[in-house]
N, C-alpha and C positions, 0 to 999 in steps of 0.2 A: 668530150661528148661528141659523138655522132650524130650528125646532121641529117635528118631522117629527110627522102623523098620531097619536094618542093612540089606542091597543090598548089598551085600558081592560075590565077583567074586575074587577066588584063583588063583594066575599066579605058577603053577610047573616048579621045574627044576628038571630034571632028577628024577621024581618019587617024588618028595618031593616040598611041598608048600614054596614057598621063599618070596612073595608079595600077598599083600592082596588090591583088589580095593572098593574104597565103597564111597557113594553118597555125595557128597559137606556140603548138610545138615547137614547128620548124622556127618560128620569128625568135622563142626562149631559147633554140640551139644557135642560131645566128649572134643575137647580143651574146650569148654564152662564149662562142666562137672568137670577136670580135673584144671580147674583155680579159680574152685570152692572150689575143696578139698583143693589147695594149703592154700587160704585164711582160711580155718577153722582151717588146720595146725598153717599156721601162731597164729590166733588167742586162739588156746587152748595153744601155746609155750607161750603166753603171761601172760596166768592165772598161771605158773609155778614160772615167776617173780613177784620179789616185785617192784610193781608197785607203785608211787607217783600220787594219785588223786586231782588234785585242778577241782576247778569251770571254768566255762567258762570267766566268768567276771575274776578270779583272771589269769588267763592264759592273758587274752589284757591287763592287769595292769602290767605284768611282762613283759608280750611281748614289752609293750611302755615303762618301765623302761630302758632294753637292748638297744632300737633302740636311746634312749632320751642319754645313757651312751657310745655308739658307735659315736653318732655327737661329743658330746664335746671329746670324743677321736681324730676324725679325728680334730676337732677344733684347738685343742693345738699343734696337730702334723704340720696343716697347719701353726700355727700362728710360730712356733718354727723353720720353714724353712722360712720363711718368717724374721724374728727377723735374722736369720743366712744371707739371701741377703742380708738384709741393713749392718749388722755387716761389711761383706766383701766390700759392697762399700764405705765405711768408712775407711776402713782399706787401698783399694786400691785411694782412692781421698787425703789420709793423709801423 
């Protein structure tokens, strides 16, 4: 985004500039500007690591391994609290 012209009106105190006013625009090109940089920071901190490149396709094959290896996680956990009620009403009917 281009940074349109700077309408810049100084507020003084006592002889010296303390505030600065300037147009809606220009201040949403400025953040705009400035979240710009942040991302290219970000992005060149990246090129400093070593980074792991997989594919697209292998990233959803990993991603559905994790999500397929978290069910039967809660699976077992559910069945094992479940296996633990009936133990207990057994326990307490006996």
């Amino acid at each position: 985004m281009r940074i349109p012209p700077l309408h810049l009106q100084l507020i003084y105190d006592k002889g010296r500039p303390t505030r600065a006013v300037i147009d809606i625009e220009a201040l949403e090109a400025l953040l705009e500007a400035a979240e710009d940089l942040d991302d290219i920071e970000y992005l060149n901190s990246l090129k400093e690591e070593d980074l792991e490149v997989v594919s697209f396709d292998e990233y959803l094959r990993e991603s559905q391994r994790r999500r397929e290896a978290e069910q039967i996680a809660r699976s077992k956990q559910s069945d094992s609290k479940n296996a633990k009620k009936v133990r207990d009403r057994h326990r307490k009917a006996g």
